[in-house]
N, C-alpha and C positions, 0 to 999 in steps of 0.2 A: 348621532353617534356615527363615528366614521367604523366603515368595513375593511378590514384589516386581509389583505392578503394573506394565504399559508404557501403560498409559491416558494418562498426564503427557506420556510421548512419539510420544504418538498426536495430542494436543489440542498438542504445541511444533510439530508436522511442519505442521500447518494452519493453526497462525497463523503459520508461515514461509511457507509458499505462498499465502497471502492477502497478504500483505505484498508478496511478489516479486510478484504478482499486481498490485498498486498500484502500484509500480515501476514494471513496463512500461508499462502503460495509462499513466500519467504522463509515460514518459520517449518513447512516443508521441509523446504531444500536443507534448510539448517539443522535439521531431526535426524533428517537422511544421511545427512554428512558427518556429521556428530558419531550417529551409529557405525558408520563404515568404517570411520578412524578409531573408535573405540576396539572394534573388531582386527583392526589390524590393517587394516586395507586403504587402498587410496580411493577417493569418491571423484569420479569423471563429473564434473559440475559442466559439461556439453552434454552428454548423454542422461544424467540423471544417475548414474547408476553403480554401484561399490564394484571396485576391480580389487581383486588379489594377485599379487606377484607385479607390481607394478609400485614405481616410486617415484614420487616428484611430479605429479599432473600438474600443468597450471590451471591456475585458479580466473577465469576473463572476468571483465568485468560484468556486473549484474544486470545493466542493460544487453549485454553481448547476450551472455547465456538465457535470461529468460525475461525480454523485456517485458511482458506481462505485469511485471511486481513494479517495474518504473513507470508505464504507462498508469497503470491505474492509482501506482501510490500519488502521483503526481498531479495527475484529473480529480482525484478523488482531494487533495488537498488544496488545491485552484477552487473545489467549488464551495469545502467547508470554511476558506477563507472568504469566498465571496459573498456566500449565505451570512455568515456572520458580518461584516462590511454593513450589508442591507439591513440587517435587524440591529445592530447597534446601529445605524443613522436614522432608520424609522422610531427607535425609542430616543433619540437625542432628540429628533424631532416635533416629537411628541412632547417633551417637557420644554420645549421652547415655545411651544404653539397658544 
């Protein structure tokens, strides 16, 4: 019987936690922003943080303001497609052998 690596599901479990990791940081900012505008106010997406008496902030793009959510959505999706790569060729493998 051959021994089966868990490596493929060691590198799928981190590029899911990196991802879910992007998620929230994301869905943060998105909460926070949400509420601010709800309230009336403009949401500084540089700062983080709701202003009142202020109108028309731009909006930079998402790697600009908080590249944490792109680095990791990105690494984190590089390795859940790689992990998956290795385990579908190790079971196509496997029924060819």
């Amino acid at each position: 019987m051959r021994e089966r690596s868990i490596a493929p599901f060691i590198v799928l479990g981190l590029g899911g936690m990196l991802c879910l990791a992007a998620l929230l940081l994301y869905g943060t900012e998105t909460i926070a922003a949400d509420l601010c505008l709800d309230r009336g106010g403009a949401f500084d997406y540089l700062r983080g943080v709701c202003r009142d008496g202020v109108a028309g902030l731009p909006v930079p793009p998402l790697m600009q303001r908080n590249p944490a959510v792109g680095l990791c959505g990105t690494a984190g999706g590089l390795l859940l497609a790689s992990a998956s790569l290795a385990l579908l060729l190790r079971r196509e493998g496997h029924h060819h052998a």
